[in-house]
NULOMAR-760970 format. One line per field, with one value per atom (N, C-alpha, C): residue in one letter; chain; atom name; x, y, z. Coordinates in steps of 0.1 Angstrom, whole numbers. Last residue first. Example, Ala and Ser with C-alpha at 12.3 -4.5 7.8 and 13.67 -1.06 7.14 Angstrom:
REM NULOMAR-760970
residuo = c(S,S,S,A,A,A)
cadena = c(A,A,A,A,A,A)
atomo = c(N,CA,C,N,CA,C)
px = c(128,137,129,132,123,132)
py = c(-22,-11,0,-57,-45,-33)
pz = c(71,71,79,78,78,78)
***
This chain:
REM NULOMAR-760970
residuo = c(X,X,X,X,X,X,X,X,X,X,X,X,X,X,X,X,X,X,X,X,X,X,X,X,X,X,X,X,X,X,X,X,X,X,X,X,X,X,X,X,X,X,X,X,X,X,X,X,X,X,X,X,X,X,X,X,X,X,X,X,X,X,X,X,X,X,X,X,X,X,X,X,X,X,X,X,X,X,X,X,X,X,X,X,X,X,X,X,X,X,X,X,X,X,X,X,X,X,X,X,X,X,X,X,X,X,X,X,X,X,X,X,X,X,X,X,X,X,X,X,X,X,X,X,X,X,X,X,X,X,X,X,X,X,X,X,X,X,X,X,X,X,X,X,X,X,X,X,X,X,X,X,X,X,X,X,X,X,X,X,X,X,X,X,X,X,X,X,X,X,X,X,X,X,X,X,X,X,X,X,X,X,X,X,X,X,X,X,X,X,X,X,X,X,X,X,X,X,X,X,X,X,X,X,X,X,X,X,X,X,X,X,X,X,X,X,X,X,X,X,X,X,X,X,X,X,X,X,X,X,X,X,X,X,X,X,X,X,X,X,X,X,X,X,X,X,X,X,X,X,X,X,X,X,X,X,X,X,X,X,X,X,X,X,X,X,X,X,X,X,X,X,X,X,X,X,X,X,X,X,X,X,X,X,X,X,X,X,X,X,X,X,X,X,X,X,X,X,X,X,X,X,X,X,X,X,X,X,X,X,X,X,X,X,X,X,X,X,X,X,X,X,X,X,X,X,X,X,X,X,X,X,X,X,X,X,X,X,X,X,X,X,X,X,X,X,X,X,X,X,X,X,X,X,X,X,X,X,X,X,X,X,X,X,X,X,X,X,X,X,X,X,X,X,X,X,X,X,X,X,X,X,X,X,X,X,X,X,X,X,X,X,X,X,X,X,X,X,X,X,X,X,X,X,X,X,X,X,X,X,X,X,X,X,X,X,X,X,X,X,X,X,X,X,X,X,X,X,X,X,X,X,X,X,X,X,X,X,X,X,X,X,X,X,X,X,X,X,X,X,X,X,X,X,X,X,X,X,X,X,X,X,X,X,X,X,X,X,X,X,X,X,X,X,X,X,X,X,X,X,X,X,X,X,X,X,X,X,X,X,X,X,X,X,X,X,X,X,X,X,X,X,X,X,X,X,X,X,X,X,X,X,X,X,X,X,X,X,X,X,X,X,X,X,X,X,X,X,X,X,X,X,X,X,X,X,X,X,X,X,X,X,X,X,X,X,X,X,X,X,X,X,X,X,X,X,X,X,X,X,X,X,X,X,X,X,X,X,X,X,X,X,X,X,X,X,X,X,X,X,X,X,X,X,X,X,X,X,X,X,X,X,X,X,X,X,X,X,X,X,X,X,X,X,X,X,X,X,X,X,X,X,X,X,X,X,X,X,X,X,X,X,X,X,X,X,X,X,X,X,X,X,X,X,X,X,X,X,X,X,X,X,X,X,X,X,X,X,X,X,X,X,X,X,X,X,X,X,X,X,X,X,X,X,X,X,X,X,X,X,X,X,X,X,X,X,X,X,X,X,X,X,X,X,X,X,X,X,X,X,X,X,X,X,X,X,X,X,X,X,X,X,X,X,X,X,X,X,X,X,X,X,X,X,X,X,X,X,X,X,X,X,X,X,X,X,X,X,X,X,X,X,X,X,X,X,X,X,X,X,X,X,X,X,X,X,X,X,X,X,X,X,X,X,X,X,X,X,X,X,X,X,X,X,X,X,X,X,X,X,X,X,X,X,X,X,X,X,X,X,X,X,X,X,X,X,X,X,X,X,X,X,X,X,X,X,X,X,X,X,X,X,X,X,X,X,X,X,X,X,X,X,X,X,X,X,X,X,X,X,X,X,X,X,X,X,X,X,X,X,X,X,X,X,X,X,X,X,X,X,X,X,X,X,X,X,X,X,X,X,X,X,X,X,X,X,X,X,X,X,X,X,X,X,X,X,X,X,X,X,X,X,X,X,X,X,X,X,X,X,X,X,X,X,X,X,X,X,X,X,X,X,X,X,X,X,X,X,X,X)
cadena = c(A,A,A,A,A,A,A,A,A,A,A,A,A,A,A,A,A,A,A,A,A,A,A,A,A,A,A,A,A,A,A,A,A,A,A,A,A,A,A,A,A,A,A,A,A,A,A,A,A,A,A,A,A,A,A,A,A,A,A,A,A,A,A,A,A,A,A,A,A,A,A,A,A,A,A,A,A,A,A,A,A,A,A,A,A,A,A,A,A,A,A,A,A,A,A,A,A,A,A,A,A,A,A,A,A,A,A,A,A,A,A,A,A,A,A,A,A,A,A,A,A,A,A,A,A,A,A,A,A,A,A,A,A,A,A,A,A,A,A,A,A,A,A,A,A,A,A,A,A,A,A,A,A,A,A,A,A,A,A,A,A,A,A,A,A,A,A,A,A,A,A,A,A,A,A,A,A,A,A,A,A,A,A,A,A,A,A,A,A,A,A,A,A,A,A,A,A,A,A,A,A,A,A,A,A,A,A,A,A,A,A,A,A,A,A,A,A,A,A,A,A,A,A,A,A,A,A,A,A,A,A,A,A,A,A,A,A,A,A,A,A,A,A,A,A,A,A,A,A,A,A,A,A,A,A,A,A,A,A,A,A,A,A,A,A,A,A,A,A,A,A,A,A,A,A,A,A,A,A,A,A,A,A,A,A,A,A,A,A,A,A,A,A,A,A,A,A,A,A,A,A,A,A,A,A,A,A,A,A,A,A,A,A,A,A,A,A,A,A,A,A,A,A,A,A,A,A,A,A,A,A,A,A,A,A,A,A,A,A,A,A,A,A,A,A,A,A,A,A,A,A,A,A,A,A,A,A,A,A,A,A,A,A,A,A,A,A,A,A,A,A,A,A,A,A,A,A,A,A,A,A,A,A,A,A,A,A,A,A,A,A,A,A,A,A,A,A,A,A,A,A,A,A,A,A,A,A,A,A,A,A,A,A,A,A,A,A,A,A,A,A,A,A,A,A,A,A,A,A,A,A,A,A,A,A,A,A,A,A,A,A,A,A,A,A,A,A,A,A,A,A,A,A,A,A,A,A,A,A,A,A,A,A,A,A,A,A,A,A,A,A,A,A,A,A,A,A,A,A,A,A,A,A,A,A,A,A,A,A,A,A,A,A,A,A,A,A,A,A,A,A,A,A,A,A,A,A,A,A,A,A,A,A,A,A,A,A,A,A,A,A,A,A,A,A,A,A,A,A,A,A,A,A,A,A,A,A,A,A,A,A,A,A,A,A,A,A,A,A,A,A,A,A,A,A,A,A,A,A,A,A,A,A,A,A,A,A,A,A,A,A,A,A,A,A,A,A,A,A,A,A,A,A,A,A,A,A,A,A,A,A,A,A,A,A,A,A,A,A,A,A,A,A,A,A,A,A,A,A,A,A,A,A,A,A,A,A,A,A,A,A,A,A,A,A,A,A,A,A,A,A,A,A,A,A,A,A,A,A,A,A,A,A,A,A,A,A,A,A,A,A,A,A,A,A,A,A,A,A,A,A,A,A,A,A,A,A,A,A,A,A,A,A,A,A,A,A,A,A,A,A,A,A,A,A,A,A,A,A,A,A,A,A,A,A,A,A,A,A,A,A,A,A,A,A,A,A,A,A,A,A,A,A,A,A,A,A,A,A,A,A,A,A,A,A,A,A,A,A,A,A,A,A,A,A,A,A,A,A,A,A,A,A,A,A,A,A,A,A,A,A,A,A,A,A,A,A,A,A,A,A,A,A,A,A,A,A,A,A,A,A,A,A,A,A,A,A,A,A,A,A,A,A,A,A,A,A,A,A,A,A,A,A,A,A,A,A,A,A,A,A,A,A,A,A,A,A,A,A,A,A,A,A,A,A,A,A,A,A,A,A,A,A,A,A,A,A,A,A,A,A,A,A,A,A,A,A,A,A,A,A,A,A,A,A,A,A,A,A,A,A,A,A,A,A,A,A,A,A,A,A,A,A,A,A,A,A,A,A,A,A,A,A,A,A,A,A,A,A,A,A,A,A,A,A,A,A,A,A,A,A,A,A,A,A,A,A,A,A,A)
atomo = c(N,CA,C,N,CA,C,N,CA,C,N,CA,C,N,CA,C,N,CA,C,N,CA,C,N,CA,C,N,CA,C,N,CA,C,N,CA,C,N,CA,C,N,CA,C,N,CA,C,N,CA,C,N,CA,C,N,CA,C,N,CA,C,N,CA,C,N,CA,C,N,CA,C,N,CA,C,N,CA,C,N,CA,C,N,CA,C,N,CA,C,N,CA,C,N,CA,C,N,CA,C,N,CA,C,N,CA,C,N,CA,C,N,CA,C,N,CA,C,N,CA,C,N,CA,C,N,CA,C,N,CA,C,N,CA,C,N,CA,C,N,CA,C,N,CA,C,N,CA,C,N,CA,C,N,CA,C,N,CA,C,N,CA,C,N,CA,C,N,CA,C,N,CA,C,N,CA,C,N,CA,C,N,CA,C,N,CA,C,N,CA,C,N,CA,C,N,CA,C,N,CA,C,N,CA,C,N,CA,C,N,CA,C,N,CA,C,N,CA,C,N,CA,C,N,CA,C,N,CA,C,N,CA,C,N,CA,C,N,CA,C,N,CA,C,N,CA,C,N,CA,C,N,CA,C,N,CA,C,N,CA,C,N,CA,C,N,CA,C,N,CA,C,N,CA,C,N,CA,C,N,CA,C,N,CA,C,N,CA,C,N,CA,C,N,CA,C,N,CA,C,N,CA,C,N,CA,C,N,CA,C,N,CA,C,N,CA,C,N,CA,C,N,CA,C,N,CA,C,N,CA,C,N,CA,C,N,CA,C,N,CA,C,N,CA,C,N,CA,C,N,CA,C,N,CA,C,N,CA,C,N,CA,C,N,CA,C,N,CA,C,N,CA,C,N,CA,C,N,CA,C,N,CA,C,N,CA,C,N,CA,C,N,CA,C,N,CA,C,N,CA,C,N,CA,C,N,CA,C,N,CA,C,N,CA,C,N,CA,C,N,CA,C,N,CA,C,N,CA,C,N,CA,C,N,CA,C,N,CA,C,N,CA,C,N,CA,C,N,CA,C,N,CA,C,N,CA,C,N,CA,C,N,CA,C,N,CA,C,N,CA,C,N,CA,C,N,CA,C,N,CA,C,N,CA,C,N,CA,C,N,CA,C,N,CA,C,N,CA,C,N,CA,C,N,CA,C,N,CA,C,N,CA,C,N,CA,C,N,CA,C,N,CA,C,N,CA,C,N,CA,C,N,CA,C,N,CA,C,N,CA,C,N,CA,C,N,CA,C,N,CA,C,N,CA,C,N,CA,C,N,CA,C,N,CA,C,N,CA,C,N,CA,C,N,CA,C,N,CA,C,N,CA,C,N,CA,C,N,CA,C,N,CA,C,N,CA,C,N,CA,C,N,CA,C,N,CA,C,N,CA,C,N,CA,C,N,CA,C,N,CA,C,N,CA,C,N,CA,C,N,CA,C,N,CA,C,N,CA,C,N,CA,C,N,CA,C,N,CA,C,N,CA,C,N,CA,C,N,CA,C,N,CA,C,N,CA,C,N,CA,C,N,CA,C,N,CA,C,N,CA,C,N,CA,C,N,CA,C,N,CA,C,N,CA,C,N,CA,C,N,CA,C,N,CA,C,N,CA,C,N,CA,C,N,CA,C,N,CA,C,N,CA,C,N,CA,C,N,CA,C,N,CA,C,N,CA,C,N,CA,C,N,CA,C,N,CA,C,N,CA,C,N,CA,C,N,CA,C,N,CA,C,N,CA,C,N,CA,C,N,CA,C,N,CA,C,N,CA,C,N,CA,C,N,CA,C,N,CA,C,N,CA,C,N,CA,C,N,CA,C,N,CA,C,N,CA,C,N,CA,C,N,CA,C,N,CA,C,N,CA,C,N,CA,C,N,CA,C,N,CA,C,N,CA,C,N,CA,C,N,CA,C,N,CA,C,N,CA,C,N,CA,C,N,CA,C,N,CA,C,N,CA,C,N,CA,C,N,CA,C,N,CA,C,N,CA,C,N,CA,C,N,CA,C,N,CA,C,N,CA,C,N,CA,C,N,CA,C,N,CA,C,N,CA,C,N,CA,C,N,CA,C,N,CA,C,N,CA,C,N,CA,C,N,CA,C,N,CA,C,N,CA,C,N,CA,C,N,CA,C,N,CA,C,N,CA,C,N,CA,C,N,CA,C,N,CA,C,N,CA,C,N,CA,C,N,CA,C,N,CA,C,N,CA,C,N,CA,C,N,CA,C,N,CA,C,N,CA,C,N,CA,C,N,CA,C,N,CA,C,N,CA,C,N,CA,C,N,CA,C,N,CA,C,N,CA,C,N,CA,C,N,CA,C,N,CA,C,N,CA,C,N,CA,C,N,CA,C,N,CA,C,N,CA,C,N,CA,C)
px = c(233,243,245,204,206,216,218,210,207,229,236,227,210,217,230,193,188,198,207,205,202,207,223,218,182,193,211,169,166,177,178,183,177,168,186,188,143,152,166,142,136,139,152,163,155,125,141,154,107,106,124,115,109,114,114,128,125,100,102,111,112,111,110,95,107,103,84,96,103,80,73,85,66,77,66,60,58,66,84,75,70,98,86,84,122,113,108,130,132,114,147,138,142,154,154,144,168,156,158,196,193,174,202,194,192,236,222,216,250,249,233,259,249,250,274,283,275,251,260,271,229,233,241,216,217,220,223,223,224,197,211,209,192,189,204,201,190,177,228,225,213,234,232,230,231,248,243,209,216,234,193,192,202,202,204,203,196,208,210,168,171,188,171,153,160,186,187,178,180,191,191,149,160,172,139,135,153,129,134,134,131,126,131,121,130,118,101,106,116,99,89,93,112,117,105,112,109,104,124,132,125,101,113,125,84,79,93,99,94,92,99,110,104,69,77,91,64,61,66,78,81,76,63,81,80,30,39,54,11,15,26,18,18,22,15,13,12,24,22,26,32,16,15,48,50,31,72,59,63,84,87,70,102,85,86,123,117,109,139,133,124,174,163,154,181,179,168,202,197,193,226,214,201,249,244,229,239,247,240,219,227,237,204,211,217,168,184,193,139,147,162,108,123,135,74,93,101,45,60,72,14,26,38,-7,1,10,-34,-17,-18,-48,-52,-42,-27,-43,-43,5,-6,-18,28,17,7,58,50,38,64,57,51,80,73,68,89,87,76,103,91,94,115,113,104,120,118,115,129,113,111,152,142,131,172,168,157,175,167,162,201,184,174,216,214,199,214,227,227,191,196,209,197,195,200,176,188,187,154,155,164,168,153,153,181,190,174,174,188,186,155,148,162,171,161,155,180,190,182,162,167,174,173,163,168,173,175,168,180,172,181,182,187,177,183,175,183,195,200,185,177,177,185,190,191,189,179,186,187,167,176,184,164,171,170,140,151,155,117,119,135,89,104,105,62,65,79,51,50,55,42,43,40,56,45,50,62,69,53,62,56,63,94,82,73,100,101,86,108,105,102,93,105,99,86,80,100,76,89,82,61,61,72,55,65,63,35,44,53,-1,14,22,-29,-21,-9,-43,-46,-34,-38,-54,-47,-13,-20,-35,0,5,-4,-18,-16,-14,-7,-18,-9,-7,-4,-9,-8,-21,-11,5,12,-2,13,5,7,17,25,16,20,10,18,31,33,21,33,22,23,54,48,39,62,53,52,88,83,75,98,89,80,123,111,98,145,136,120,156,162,155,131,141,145,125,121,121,151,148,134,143,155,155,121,118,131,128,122,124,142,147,146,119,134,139,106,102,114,121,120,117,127,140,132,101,117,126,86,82,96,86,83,86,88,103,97,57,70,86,42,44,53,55,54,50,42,55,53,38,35,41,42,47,37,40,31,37,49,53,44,39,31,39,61,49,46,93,84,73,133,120,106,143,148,130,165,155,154,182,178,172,178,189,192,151,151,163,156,152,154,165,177,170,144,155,162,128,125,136,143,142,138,137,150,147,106,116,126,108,100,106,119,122,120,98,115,118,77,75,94,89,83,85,91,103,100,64,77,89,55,49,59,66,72,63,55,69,76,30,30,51,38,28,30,46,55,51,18,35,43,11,5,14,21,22,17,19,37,33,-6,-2,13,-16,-12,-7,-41,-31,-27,-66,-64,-46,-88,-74,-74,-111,-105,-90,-117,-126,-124,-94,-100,-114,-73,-82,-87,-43,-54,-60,-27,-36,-50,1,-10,-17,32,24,10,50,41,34,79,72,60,109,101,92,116,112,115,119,132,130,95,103,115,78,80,96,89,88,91,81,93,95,53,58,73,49,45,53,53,64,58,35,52,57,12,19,34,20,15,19,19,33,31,-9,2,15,-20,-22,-13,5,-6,-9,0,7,0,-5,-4,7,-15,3,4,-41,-35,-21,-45,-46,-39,-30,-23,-27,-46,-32,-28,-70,-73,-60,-59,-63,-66,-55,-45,-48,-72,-71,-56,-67,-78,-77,-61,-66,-75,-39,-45,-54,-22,-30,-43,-14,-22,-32,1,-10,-20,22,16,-1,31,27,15,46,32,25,66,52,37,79,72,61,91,81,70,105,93,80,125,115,96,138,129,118,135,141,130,143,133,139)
py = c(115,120,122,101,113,121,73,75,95,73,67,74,72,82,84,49,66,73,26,30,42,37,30,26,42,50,47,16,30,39,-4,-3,14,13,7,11,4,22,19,-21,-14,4,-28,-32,-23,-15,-11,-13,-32,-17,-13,-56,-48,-37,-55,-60,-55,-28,-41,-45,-15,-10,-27,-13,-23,-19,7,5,-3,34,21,18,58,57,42,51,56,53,65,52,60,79,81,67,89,77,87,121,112,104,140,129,119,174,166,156,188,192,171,216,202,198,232,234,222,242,234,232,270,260,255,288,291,275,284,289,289,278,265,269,286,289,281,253,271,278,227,233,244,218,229,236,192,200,206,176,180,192,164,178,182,144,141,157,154,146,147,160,171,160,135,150,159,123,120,130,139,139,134,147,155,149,129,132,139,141,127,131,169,166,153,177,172,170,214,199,190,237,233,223,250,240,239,277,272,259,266,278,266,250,255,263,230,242,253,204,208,223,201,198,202,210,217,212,189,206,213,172,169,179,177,177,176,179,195,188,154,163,176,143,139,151,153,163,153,168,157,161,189,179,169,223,203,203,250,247,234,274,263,262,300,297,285,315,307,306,325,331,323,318,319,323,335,327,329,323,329,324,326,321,331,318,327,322,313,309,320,309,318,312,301,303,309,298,289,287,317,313,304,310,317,316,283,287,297,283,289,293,276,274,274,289,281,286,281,293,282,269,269,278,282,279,279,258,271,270,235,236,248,217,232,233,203,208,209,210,205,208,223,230,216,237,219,227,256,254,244,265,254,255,300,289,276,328,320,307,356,343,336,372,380,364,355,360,368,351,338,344,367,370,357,362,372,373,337,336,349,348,348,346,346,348,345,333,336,336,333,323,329,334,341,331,331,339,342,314,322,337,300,309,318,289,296,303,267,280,291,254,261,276,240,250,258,242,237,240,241,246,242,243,236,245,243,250,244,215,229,234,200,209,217,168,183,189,152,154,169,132,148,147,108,111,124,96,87,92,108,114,105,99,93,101,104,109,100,92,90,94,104,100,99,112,99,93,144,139,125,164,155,147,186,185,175,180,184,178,184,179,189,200,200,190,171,184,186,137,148,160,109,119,130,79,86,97,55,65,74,27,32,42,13,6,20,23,23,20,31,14,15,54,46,29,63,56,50,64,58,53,74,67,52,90,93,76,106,92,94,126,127,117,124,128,123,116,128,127,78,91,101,51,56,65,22,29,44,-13,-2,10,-40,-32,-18,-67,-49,-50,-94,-91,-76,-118,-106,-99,-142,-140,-128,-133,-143,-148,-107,-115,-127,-102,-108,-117,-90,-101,-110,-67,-78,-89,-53,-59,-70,-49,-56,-57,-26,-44,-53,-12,-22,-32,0,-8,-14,11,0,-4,27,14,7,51,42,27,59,58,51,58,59,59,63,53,52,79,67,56,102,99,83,104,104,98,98,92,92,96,104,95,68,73,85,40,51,62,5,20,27,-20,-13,3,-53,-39,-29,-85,-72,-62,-112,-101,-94,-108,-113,-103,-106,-100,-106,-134,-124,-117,-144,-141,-135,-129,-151,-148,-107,-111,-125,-112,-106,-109,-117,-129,-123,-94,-106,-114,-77,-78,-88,-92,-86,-89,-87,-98,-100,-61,-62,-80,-63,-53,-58,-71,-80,-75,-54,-62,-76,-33,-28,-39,-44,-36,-39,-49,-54,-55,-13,-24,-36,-9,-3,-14,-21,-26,-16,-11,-30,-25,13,11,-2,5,17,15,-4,-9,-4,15,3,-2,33,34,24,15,21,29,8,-2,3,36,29,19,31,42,36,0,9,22,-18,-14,-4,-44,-32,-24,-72,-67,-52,-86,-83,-77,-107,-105,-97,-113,-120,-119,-86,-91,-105,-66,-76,-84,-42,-43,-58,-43,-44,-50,-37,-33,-35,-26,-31,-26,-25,-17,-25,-36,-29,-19,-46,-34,-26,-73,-67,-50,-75,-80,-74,-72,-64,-65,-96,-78,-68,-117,-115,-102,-115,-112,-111,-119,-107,-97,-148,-137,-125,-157,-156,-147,-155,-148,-149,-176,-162,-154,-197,-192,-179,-197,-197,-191,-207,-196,-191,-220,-220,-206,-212,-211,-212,-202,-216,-224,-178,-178,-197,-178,-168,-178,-187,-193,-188,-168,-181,-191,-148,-148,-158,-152,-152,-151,-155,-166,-167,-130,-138,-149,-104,-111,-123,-84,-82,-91,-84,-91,-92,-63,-63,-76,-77,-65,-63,-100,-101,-89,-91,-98,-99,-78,-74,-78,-104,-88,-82,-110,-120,-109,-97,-103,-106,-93,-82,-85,-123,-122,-101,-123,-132,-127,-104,-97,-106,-112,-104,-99,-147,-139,-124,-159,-157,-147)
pz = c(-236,-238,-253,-233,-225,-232,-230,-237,-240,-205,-216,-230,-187,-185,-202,-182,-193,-193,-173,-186,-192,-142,-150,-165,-136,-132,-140,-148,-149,-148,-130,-145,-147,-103,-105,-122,-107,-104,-110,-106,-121,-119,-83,-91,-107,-68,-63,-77,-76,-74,-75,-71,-84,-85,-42,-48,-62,-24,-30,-38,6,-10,-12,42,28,14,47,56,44,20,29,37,0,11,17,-36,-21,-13,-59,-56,-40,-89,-76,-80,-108,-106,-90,-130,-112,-120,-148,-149,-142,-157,-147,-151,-177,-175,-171,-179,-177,-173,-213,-196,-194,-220,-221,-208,-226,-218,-221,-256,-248,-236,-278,-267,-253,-300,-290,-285,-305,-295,-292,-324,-326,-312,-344,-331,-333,-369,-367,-357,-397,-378,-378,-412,-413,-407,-404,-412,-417,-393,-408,-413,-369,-372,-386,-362,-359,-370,-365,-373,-373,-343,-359,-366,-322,-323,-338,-312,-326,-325,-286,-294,-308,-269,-276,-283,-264,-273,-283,-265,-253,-271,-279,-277,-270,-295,-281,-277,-325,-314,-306,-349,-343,-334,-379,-371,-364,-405,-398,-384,-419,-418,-414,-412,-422,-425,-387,-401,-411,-373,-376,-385,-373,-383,-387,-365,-380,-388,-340,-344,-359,-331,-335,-339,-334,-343,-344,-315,-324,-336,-295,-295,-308,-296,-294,-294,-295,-280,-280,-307,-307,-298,-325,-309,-310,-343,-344,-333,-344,-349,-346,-318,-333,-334,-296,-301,-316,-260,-273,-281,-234,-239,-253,-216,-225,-233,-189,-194,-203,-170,-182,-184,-140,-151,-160,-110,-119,-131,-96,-92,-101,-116,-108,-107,-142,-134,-129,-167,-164,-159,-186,-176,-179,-200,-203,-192,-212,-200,-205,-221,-229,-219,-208,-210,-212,-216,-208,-214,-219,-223,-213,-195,-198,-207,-206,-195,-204,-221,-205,-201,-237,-231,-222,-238,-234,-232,-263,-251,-253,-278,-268,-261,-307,-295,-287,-327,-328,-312,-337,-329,-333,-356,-355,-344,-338,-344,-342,-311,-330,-336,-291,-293,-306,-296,-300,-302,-285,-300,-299,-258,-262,-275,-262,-261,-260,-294,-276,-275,-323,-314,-299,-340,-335,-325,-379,-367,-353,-410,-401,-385,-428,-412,-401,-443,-450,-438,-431,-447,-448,-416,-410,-424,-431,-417,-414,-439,-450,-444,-415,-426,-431,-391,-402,-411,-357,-368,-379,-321,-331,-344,-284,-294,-310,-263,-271,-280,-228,-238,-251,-215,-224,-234,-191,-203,-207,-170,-170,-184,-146,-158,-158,-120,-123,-145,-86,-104,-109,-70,-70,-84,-43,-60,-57,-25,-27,-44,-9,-21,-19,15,16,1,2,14,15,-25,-20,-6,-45,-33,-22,-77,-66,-56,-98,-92,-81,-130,-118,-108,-153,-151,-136,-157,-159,-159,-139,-141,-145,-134,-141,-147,-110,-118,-119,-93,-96,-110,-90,-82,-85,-90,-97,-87,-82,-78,-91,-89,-95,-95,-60,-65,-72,-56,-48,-56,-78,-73,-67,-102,-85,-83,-134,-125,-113,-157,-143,-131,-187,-178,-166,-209,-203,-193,-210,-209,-202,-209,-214,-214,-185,-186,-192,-185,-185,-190,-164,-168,-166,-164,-166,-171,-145,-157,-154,-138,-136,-150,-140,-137,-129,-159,-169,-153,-161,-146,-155,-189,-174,-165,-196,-203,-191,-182,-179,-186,-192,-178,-174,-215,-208,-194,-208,-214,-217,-197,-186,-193,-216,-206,-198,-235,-241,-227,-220,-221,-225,-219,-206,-214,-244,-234,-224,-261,-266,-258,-247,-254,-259,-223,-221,-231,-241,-232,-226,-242,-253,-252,-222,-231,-241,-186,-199,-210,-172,-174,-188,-144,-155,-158,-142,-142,-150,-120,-129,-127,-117,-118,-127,-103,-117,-112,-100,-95,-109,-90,-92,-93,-83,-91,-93,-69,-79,-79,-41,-45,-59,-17,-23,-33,-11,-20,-24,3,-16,-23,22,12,3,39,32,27,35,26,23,51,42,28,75,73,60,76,76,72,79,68,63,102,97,77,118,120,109,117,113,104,127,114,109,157,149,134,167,163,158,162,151,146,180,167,155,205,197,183,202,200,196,210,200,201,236,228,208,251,249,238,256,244,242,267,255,255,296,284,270,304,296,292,315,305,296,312,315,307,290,292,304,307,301,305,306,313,302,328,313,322,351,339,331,367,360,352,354,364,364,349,345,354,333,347,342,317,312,327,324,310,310,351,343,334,350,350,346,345,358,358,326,322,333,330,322,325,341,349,340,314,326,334,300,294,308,312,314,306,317,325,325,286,289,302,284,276,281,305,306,303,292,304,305,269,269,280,285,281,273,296,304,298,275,275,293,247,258,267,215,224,236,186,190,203,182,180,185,184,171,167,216,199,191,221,228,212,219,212,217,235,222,209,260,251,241,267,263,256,245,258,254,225,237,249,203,202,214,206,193,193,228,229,216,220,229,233,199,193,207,217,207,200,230,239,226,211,220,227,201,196,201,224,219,208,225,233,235,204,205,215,210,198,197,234,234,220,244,229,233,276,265,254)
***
């Protein structure tokens, strides 16, 4: 007999309470039910389940045995899992959620080559700085940048590094001079990212390895958006702090002026989350992939 067949039968016979009631389930007589059970043992030497003729109940080792085929099972059903997917392409609703700023300008452009590609795979993309929970609100897959929580049953994957610099506009360099080292930022005016009810955040500056500066910048002007502080700041409204790709035109046409540029750029991290399962779904998996092999291009 196949032993995985017959940890099945074991299985359903337990989770069902009697043999007859898995003989039906599995369309199996209720004799060949016993069988697969007695040839478990007879491999095992040990019996798994004390049965009478008016019920039957596990042994102690058949309740682990028990609690162990449904792993090996699970595995089994996983791995078989997979090799269809490589028959197979992409299907279904993918539902991400994702910054909205870095969403709308570097993730979305990708999926939506990707779901070029796959014509029966549908997104449902969700673009907002509000922080949606995997589990309630039913996301397949969230792109979160900046440091994570350290969550139990989540999988983070890198899949970019945004460059942080500080920037300003000529009009701003000739009116106010430009600083030398990140200490000098706090004499200067600033554009400031601050979310509702969030704290201001420190302007992040590698040192060494282990080590980072941070400095709290001071301006009048406080936006939720990065398009808008790039706008204030070309239009010569203090310094900014903003990802590299986000001010690169500005910066080539002369509108924007990298400032500190002996200074190292702070990498400021951007990992996909999905939940931990035995089988990643084939979506799930190949929309990391392009993720991980497009933002990074982008980024530079």
């Amino acid at each position: 007999m196949d032993r995985l067949e017959s940890m099945d039968v074991f299985v359903k016979a337990v989770d069902l309470g009697s043999f007859a009631a898995a003989a039906a389930a599995l369309d199996l007589s209720g004799p060949m039910v016993g069988k697969h059970v007695r040839f478990l043992e007879e491999r095992l030497g040990v019996r798994l389940i004390n049965r009478t003729t008016r019920r039957q109940s596990l042994t102690d080792f058949g309740r682990a045995y028990y609690e162990r085929c449904r792993i090996v099972l699970a595995e089994a059903q996983a791995a078989d899992a997979l090799a269809a997917d490589q028959l197979s392409e992409p299907r279904g609703k993918l539902r991400v959620t994702m910054p909205a700023h870095f969403g709308r300008h570097c993730v979305t452009p990708i999926l939506l080559a990707f779901a070029r590609r796959y014509p029966t795979l549908e997104l449902d993309l969700s673009l907002s700085d509000r922080f949606a929970d995997l589990v309630e609100d039913g996301f397949d897959l969230a792109i979160r940048t900046g440091t994570l929580d350290d969550r139990a049953g989540v999988i983070a994957r890198r899949v970019a590094r945004q460059r942080m610099i500080v920037c300003a506009s000529p009009s701003y360099i000739e009116s106010f001079g430009r600083p030398l080292q990140p200490e000098d930022i706090a004499s200067h005016q600033a554009i400031i990212y601050r979310r509702l009810g969030q704290a201001l955040q420190p302007w992040l500056f590698p040192r060494d390895e282990d080590s980072v500066a941070e400095i709290i910048p001071a301006g009048r002007l406080r936006l939720d958006d990065l398009d808008a502080i790039a706008y204030a700041a070309t239009d010569g409204m203090g310094l900014a702090w903003l990802p590299y790709w986000l001010v690169r035109d500005r910066i080539e046409d002369g509108t924007l002026v990298r400032l500190l540029p002996e200074q190292r750029d702070y990498p400021y991290d951007c990992h996909a989350l999905w939940l931990q399962t035995p089988h990643l779904p084939l979506k799930v998996r190949l929309a990391v992939d392009a993720l991980a092999a497009g933002l990074p291009k982008m980024m530079s």
